[in-house]
N, C-alpha and C positions, 0 to 999 in steps of 0.2 A: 504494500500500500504506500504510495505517495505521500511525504511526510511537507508539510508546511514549515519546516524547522530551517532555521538558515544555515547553510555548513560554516563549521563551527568546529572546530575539536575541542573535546574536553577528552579526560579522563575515566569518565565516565564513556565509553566508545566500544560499550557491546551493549546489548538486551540481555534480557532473561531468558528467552528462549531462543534457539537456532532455527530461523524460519523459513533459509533458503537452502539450496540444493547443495551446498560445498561449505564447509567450515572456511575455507581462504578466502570467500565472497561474504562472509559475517561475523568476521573477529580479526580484531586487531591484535593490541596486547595480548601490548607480551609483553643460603651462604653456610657456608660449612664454617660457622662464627667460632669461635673458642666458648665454651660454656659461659664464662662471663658475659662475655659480650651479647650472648642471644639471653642473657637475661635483661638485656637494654632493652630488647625490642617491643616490648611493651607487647598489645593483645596482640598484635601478628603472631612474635615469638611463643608469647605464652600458650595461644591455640597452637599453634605449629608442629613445635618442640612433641608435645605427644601424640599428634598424629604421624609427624614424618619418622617415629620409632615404628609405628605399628605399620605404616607402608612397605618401610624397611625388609619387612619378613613375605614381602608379595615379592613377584619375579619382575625384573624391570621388563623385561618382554612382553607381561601379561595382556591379552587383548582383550578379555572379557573382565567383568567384572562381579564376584560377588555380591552377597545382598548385605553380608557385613561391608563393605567399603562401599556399596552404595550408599548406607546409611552415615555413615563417617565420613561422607563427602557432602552428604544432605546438611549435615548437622556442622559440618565445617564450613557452608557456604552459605550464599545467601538463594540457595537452590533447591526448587523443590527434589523429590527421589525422580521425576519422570525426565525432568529437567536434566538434571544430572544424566540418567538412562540415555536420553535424546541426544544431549553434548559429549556422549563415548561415543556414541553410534556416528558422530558426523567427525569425532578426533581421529577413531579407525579406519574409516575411510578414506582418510584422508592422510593418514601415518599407521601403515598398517603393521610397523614393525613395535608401533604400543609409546613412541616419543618423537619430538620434534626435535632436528639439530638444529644449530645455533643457524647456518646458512638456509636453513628451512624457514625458520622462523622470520628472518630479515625478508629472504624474500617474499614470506605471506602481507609483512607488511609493506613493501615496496610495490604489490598488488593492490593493498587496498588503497593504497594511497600515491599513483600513478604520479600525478603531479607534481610532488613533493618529496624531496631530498630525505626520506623517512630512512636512512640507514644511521646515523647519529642518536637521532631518536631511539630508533631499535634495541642498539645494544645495552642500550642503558636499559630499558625495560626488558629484555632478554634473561640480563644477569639479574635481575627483580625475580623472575620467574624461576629461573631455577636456583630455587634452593639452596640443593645439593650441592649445587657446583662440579656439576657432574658435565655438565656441556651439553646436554639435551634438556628437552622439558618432557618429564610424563605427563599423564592426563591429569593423576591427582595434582601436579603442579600446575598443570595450564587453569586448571578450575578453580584451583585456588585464588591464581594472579586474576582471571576474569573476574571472580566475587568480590576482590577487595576494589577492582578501580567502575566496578556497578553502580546505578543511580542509586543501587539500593543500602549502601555504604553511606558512614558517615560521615562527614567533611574532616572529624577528626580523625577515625583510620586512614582514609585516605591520604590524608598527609602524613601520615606515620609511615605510609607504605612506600608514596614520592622519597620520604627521608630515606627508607631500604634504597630504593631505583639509584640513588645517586651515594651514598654513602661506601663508594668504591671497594676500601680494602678494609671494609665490616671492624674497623674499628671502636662503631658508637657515637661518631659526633661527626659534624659538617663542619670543612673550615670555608674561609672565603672564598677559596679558589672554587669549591666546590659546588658553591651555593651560584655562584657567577654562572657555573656550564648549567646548570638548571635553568636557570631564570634564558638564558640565551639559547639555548638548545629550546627550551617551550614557547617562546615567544616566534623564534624563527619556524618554530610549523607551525604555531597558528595563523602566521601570516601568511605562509605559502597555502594552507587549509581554506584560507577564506578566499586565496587567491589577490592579497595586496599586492601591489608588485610596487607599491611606494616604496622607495627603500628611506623617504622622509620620514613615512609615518612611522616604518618599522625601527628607525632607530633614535625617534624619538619615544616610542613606546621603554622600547629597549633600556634607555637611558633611565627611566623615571623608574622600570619595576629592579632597575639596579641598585639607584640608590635607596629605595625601598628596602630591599635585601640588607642592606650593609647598614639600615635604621635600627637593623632586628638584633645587629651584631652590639650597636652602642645603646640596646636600652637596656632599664632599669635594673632588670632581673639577670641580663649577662655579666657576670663579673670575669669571664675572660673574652676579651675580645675579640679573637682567636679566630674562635672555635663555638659552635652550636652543640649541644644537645637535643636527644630527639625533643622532648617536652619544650626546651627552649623554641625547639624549630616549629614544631605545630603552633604553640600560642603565638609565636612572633605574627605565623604565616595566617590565623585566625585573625590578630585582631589591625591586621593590614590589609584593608580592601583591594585595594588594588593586584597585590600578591594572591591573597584569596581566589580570586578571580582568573589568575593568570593557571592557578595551580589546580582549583577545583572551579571549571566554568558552570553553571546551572541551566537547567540538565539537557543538554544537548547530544546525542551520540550519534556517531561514527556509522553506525548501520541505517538510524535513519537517513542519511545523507545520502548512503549507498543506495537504500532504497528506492529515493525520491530521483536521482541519476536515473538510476534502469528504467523507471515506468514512466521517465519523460523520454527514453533513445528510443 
């Protein structure tokens, strides 16, 4: 169906259900932490950490799925059980050896997103997705990454989760260098998303959600200037409109777009 929605990327850039013929035509997005450090991660980690034990004990090949890890993916996601049943059935299809590689997965998203330099973007969500750090994504990891960047997610996991996407060598904290490739990496595919080809607007955008970023660094609550933590980073990115905005848009996604494309060609 034909969506009224203006293209747009957010984060929010799948549905809840898979409702076309090919999982590469309805999904976009896309850390082996030291135990400390995955106790940073706040609800990610702490949901995570004992699912991805009990995964652990499934075969990474597996192409079917039980009705125990159906429900461990229901109850891990924001997915109903059929939902989940429906989004194996179009992951297999579509990766019938049971995961996606890393050049698998760029190129799913260089497909949905034809116009746009979406390989930058990619990796960074890639290494968000898998976990493991394994170089592939299995299914429980793709479904997982789908439910956290979901309309149905809250602004605050969601940026707990952006903190994972970019928080490189899973140390626990963002410094400035890192908070820059976010803010600049997201801004130049929204703008290629929307099709600006201003490079005025974009890099006066650019400039304004920079120094935003580096507000978050010098206020009250950061006492090292440095460096972010996650909680730092979510309320900085909360109670800065603009950033807000840039990192969680409302709610626009990515399938609709796709949608509304096909049933106008």
């Amino acid at each position: 169906m034909a969506q009224d929605t203006p293209r747009h990327l957010s984060l929010d850039n799948v549905t809840r259900s898979p409702s076309s013929s090919s999982l590469r035509s309805t999904t976009t997005i896309g850390s082996n932490l030291s135990t400390a450090s995955q106790r940073r991660r706040g609800l990610i980690g702490r949901i995570g950490n004992g699912f991805n034990s009990i995964f652990r004990r499934f075969s990474r090949t597996q192409t079917s799925l039980t009705e125990m890890q159906v429900q461990l993916l229901s109850h891990r996601t924001n997915f109903t059980r059929d939902e989940v049943m429906e989004w194996h059935s179009k992951f297999i299809t579509d990766y019938p050896d049971g995961h996606m590689t890393r050049k698998q997965f760029i190129a799913m998203y260089k497909a949905m997103c034809p116009k746009v330099d979406a390989e930058r973007f990619a990796r960074h969500i890639f290494r968000a997705f898998d976990t493991d750090r394994s170089n592939t994504i299995e299914f429980h990891e793709f479904l997982t990454g789908l439910s956290m960047t979901s309309p149905n997610s809250s602004s605050h996991d969601k940026l707990e989760w952006v903190f994972h996407v970019f928080d490189v060598n899973g140390d626990g904290v963002l410094t400035r260098k890192e908070c820059l490739e976010i803010i600049e990496v997201i801004v130049r595919f929204n703008q290629s998303m929307q099709g600006d080809t201003s490079n005025t607007n974009s890099d006066q955008l650019l400039s304004s959600a920079k120094q935003s970023m580096m507000n978050i660094f010098t206020s009250g609550r950061n006492t090292h200037n440095d460096k972010l933590t996650m909680s730092q980073f979510v309320d900085g990115c909360l109670n800065d409109e603009l950033i807000s905005q840039l990192l969680d848009p409302k709610p626009t996604t990515l399938t609709n777009s796709l949608d509304s494309s096909t049933n106008s060609s």
